[in-house]
C-alpha positions as a printed Julia matrix, in Angstrom:
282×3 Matrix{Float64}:
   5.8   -19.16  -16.37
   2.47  -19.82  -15.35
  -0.3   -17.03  -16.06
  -2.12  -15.74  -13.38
  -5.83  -16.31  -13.63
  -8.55  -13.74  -15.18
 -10.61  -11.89  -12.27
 -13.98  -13.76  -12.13
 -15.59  -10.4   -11.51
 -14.83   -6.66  -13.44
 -12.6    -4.53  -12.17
 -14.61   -1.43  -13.11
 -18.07   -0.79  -14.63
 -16.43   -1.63  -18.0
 -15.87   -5.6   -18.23
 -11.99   -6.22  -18.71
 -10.24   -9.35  -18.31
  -6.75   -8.58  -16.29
  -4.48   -8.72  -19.41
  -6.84   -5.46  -20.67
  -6.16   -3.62  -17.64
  -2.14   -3.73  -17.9
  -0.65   -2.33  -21.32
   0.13   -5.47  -23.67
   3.86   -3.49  -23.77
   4.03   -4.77  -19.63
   4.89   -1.14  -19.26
   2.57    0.83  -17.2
   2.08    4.24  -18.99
   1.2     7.63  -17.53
  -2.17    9.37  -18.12
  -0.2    11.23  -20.73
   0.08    8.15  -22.7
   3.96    8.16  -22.09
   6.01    5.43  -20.22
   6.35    5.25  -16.49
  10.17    4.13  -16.18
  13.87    5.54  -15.96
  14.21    7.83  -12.71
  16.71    7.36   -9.85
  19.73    5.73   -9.75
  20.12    3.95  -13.44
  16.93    3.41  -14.27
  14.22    1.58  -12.91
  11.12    0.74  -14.99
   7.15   -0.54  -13.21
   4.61   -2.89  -14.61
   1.16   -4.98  -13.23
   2.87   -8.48  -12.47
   0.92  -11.1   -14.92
   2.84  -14.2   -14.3
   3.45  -16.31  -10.71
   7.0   -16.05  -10.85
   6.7   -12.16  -10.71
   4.68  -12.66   -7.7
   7.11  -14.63   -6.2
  10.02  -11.88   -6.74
   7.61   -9.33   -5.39
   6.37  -11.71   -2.08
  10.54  -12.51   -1.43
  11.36   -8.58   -1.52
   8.47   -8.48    1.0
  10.07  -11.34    3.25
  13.29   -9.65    3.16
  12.22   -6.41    4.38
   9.48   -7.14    7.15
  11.03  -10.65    8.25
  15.21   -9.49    7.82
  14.34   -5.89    8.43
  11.77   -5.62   10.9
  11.83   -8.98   12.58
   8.09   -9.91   11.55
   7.26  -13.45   12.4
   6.04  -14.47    9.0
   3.89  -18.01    8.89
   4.63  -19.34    5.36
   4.33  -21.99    3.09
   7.07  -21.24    0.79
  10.47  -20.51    2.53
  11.62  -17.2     2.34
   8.17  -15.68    0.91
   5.81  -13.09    2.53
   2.66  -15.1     1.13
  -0.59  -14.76    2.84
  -4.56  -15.69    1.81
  -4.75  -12.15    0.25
  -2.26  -12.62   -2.63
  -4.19  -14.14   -5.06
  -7.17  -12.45   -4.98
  -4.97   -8.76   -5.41
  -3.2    -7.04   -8.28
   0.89   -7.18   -7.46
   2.47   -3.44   -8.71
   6.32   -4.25   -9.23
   9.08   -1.34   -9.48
  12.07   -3.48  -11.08
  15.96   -1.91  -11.65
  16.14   -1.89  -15.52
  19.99   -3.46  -15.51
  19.52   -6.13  -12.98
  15.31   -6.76  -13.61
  15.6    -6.99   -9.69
  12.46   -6.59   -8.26
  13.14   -3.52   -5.65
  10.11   -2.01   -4.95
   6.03   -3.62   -4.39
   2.91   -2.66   -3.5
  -0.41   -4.72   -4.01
  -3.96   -4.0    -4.9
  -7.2    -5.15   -3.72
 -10.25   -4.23   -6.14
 -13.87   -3.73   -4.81
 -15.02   -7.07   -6.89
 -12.03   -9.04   -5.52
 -12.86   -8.0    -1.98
 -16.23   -9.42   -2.36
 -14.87  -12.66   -3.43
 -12.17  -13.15   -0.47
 -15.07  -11.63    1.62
 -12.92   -8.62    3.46
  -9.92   -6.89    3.05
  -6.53   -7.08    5.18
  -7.34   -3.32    7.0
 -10.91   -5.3     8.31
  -8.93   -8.0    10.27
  -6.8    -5.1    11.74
 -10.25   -2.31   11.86
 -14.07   -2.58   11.97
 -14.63   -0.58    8.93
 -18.24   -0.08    9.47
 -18.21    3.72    8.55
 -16.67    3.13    5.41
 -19.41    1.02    4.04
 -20.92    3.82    1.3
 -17.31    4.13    0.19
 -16.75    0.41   -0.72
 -17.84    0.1    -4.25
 -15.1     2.78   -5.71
 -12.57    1.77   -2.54
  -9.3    -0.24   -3.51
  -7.17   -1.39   -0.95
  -3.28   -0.82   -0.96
  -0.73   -3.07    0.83
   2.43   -4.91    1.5
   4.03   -1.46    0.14
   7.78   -2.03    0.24
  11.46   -0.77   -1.24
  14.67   -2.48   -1.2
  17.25   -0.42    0.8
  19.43    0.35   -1.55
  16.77    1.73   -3.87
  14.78    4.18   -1.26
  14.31    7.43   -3.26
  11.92    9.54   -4.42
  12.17    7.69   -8.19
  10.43    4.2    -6.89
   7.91    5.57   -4.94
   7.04    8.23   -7.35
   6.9     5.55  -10.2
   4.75    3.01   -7.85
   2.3     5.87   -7.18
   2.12    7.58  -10.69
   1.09    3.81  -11.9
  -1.62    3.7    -9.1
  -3.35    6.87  -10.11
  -3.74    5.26  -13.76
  -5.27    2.33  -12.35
  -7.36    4.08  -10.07
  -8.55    6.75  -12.97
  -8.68    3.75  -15.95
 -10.99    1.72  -13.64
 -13.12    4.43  -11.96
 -11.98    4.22   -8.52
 -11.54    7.36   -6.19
 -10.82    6.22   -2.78
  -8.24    4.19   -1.09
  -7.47    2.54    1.9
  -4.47    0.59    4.01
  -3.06    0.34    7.06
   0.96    2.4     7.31
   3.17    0.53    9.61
   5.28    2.28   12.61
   7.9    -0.22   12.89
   7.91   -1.13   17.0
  11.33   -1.5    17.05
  13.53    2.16   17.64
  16.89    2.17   18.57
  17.18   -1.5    19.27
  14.76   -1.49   21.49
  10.71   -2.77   21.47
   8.34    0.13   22.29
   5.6     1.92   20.76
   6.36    5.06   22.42
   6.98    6.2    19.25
   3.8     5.01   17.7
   1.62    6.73   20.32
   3.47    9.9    20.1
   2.98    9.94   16.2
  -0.61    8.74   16.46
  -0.59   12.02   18.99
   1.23   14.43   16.63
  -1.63   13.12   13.38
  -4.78   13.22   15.2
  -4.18   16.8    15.64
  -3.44   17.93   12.27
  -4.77   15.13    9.81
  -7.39   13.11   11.52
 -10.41   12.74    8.98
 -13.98   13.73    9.57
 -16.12   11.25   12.72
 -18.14    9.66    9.96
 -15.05    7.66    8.57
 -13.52    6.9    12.0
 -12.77    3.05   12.47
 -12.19    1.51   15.8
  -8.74   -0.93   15.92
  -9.5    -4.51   17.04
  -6.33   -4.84   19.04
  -5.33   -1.5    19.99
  -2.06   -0.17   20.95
  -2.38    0.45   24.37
  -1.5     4.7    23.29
  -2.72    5.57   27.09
  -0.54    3.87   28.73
   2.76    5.32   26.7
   4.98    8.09   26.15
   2.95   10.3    23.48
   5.5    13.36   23.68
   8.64   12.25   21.84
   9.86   14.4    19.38
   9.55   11.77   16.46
   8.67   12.1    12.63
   6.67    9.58   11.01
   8.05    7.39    8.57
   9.0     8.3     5.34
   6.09    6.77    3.68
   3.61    8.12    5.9
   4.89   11.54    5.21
   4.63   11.2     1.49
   0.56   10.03    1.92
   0.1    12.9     3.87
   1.38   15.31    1.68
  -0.74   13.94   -1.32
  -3.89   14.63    0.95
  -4.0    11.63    3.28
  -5.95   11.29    6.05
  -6.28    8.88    9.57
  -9.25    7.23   10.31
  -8.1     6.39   13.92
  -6.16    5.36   17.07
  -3.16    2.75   15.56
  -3.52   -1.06   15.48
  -1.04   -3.27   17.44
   0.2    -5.7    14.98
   2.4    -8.37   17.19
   2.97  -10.56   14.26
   4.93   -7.84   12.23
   6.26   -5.87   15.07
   4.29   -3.27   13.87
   1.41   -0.24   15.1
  -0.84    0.04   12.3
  -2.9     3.34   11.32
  -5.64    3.3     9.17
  -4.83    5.64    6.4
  -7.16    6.74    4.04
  -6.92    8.97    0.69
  -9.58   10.07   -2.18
  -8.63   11.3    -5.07
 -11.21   14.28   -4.94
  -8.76   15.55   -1.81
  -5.42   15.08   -4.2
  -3.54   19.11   -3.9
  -3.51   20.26   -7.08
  -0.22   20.16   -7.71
  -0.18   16.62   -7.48
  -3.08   16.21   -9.64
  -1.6    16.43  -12.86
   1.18   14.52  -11.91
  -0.77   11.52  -10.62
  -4.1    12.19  -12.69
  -3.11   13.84  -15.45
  -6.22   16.27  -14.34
């Protein structure tokens, strides 16, 4: 298996090399010191990926869901692989079932020093990020968030984001960005009616504060659609909301992944307090 490199630059004040920041057990553990593992359906267990095979697993569950399940046109160099220039600059999160070691559920991580070194992150191709400059030193970047289909209940995602309030705490982060996908396609059919009539329902009730507004670089054309369906957001969009989430903006078209993209973003100084000693331990 080959090791993935050491970050050239820290990942927090404190200078660790990437096997420091991951238990050497592979087993990511709570900010009670116990195990993040076994929930759901037979057991699942999550760890910080430290080899390129583990990658791999993680980039092919992301091929199968946005390519096979959303019909993203995916430009690759390794058939059957969600790979982009990103990847090896982030930290991969990996949720895998304990009886098959399937990899069912992903997310990745872009640090503040590793964003310096690939020079952006994903959100500024999609955003100008301008207003979030002051924020940038203590801001990670989540993305490529996914679940296998058969796995999609409240034990993965709870697992993936109990593990990402560790990191964030252990290496003095508090804020975090990404962009949550509306998937285009709705009933067999291309629109993003529902898009605009979400981005309609949020702006109302969670839009953040005018200094951290961003401004998409391809925007979805929300004017010129049906805003007024009677449409929930997506699953995962719910769930960031309820932990204190909140949108910096008018959605993103994304053609490539047959996607509208909103610019989500959450500090952990706005985390409810019943979440906080879940998450933080605080």
């Amino acid at each position: 298996m080959k090791e993935l490199p050491n970050p050239t630059f820290p990942l927090s004040p404190t200078v660790m090399p990437r096997g420091s920041l991951h238990r050497p057990d592979q087993q990511t553990l709570g900010a009670d010191g116990q195990p993040v593992a076994a929930a759901g359906r037979g057991g699942i267990e999550v760890a910080w990926a430290k080899h390129q095979d583990e990658v791999r697993a993680a980039q092919r569950l992301r091929y199968q869901i946005f390519a096979g399940e959303m019909g993203a046109r995916l430009n690759t160099d390794v058939p059957g692989h969600d790979i982009d220039l990103f990847d090896d600059y982030c930290e991969h999160l990996i949720v895998r079932d304990q009886a098959t070691r399937e990899v069912i559920g992903t997310y990745r991580v872009l640090t503040p020093a590793q964003a310096k070194r690939v020079g952006s992150t994903y959100s500024d191709l999609e955003f100008d990020l301008t207003r979030l400059r002051m924020l940038r030193e203590r801001m990670v970047e989540l993305g490529r968030s996914c679940v296998h289909p058969e796995h999609r209940h409240g034990g993965v995602i709870m697992a993936l984001w109990g593990a990402l309030g560790e990191f964030m705490v252990r290496n003095q982060l508090d804020t975090m960005i990404g962009c949550a996908s509306i998937p285009m396609l709705h009933n067999g059919v291309l629109s993003g009616d529902v898009a605009a009539s979400i981005w309609k329902q949020l702006k109302e009730t969670h839009l953040a504060s005018i200094e951290y507004h961003v401004r998409p670089r391809l925007p979805l054309p929300v004017e010129e659609l049906n805003g007024d369906l009677e449409v929930e957001p997506p699953a995962l969009i719910k769930g960031y909301l309820r932990l204190g989430t909140k949108v910096l903006g008018a959605p993103a078209w994304d053609p490539d992944f047959n996607s509208a993209d909103l610019p989500m973003l959450m500090r952990l100084q706005d985390l409810p307090a019943r979440y906080r000693k879940h998450f933080l331990g605080a």
